[in-house]
C-alpha positions as CSV (number, residue, x, y, z in Angstrom):
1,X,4.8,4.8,-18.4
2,X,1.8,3.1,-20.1
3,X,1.3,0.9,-17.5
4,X,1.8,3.3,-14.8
5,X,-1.0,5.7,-14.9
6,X,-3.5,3.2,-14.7
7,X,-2.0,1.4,-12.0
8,X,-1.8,4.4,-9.7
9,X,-5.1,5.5,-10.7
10,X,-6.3,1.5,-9.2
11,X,-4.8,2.3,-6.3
12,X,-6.2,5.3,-6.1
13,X,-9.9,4.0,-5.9
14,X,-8.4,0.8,-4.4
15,X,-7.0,3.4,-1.4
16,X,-10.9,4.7,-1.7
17,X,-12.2,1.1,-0.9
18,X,-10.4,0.8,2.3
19,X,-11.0,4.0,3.8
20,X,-14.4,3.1,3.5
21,X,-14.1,-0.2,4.8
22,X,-11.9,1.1,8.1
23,X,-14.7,3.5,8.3
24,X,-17.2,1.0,9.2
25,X,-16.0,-0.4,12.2
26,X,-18.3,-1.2,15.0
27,X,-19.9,1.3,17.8
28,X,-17.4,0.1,20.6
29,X,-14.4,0.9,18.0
30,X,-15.7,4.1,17.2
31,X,-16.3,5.2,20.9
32,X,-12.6,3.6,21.5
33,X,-11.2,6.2,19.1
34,X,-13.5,9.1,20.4
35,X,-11.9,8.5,23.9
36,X,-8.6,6.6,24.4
37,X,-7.0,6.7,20.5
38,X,-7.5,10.0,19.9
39,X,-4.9,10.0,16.8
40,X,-6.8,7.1,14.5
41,X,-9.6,9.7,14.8
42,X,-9.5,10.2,10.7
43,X,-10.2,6.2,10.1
44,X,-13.8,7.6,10.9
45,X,-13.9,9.0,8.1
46,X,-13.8,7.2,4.8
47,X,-12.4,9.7,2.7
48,X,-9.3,10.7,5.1
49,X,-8.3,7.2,5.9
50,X,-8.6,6.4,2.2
51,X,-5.9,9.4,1.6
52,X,-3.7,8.3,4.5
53,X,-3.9,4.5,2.5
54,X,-3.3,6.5,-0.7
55,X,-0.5,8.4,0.3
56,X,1.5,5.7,2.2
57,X,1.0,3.3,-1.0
58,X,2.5,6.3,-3.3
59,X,5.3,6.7,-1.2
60,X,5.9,3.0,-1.1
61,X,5.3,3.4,-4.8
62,X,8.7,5.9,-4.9
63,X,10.5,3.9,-3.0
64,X,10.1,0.8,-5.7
65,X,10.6,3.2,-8.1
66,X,13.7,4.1,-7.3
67,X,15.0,0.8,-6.4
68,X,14.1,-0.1,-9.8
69,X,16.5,2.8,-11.7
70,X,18.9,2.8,-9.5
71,X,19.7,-0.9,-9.3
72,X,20.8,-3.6,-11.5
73,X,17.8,-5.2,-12.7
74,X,18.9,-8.6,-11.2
75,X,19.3,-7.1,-7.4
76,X,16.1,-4.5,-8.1
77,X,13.9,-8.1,-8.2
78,X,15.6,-9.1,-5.1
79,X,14.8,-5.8,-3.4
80,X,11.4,-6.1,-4.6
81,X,10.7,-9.5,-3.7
82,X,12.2,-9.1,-0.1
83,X,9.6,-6.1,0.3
84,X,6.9,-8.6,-0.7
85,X,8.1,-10.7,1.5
86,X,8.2,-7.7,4.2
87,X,4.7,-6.8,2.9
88,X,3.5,-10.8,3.3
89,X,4.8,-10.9,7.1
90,X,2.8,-7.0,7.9
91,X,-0.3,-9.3,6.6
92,X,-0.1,-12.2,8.8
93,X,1.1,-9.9,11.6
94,X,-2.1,-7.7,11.6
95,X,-4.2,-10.5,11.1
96,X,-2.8,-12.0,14.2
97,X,-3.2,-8.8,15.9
98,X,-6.6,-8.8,15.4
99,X,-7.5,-11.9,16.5
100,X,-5.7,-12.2,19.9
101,X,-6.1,-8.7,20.5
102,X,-9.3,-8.2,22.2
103,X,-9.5,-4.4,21.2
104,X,-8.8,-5.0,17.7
105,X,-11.0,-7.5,17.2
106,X,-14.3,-5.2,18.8
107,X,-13.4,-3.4,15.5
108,X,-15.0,-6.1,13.6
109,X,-14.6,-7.7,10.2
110,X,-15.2,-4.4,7.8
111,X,-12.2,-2.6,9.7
112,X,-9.7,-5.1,9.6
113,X,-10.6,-6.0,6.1
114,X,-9.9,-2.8,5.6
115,X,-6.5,-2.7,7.2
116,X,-5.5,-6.2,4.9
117,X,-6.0,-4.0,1.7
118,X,-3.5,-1.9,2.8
119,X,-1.0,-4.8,2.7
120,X,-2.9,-6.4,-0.4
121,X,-1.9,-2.8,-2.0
122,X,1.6,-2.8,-1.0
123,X,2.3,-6.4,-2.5
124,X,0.4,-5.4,-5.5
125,X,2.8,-2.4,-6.1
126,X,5.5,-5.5,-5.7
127,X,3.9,-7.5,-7.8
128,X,3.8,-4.2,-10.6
129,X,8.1,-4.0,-10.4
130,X,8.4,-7.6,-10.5
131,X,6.9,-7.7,-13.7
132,X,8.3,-4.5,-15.3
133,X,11.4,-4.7,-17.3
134,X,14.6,-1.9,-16.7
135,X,13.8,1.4,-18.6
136,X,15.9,1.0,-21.5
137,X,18.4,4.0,-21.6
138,X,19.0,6.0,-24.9
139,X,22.6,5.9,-26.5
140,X,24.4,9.3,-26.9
141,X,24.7,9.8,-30.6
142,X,26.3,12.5,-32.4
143,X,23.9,15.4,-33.7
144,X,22.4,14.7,-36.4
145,X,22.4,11.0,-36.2
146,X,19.5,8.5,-35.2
């Protein structure tokens, strides 16, 4: 729980960073959005697609979380790995999109810098269960002993 707090608050303002960077993207990306992708319209802004980062990372956040109580410590590293892995593969995958995509690449190098934190963020919160220990569980004493 010490470390937790802290970390979520990171992500918070990391979440912040690529909002804004998203929301930079060139004139033709805006105008794209504006008239054929109607439903990226909130990357515009900084402060929405920084939530929408934010919130997907939190839930991705739960999900580890629970992994990490629910399994054996030995199969929750496993879980958390192959999600790294998953989170690794997302990276290259987007960064390929954008360069043999001709529409994604208009958006230029702010947006899809942007777009890498988000993956960044997610092998971050990987890297954060990898390197947490299981919750040690209290014993069920009798009443009045400690």
């Amino acid at each position: 729980m010490k470390r937790t707090v802290p970390f979520l608050l990171f992500l918070a303002a990391y979440s912040a960073v690529s909002g804004l960077l998203m929301s930079k993207m060139s004139f033709i990306g805006r105008v794209g959005i504006n008239l054929m992708h109607k439903d990226y319209k909130f990357l515009k802004t900084w402060w929405k697609g920084g939530l929408v980062v934010y919130a997907a990372l939190l839930a991705l956040f739960l999900i580890h979380t629970i992994l990490h109580r629910i399994l054996p410590l030995g199969v929750a590293r496993v879980m958390h790995f192959l999600l790294l892995a998953a989170a690794g593969y997302g990276l290259y995958f987007t960064y390929n999109d954008f360069q043999d995509d001709f529409s994604h690449h208009l958006l230029k190098s702010n947006f899809h810098l942007g777009a890498y934190l988000f993956w960044i963020g997610w092998m971050l919160v990987c890297v954060f269960f990898l390197s947490r220990r299981k919750p040690v569980k209290a014993m069920n004493l009798p009443k009045g002993q400690l």
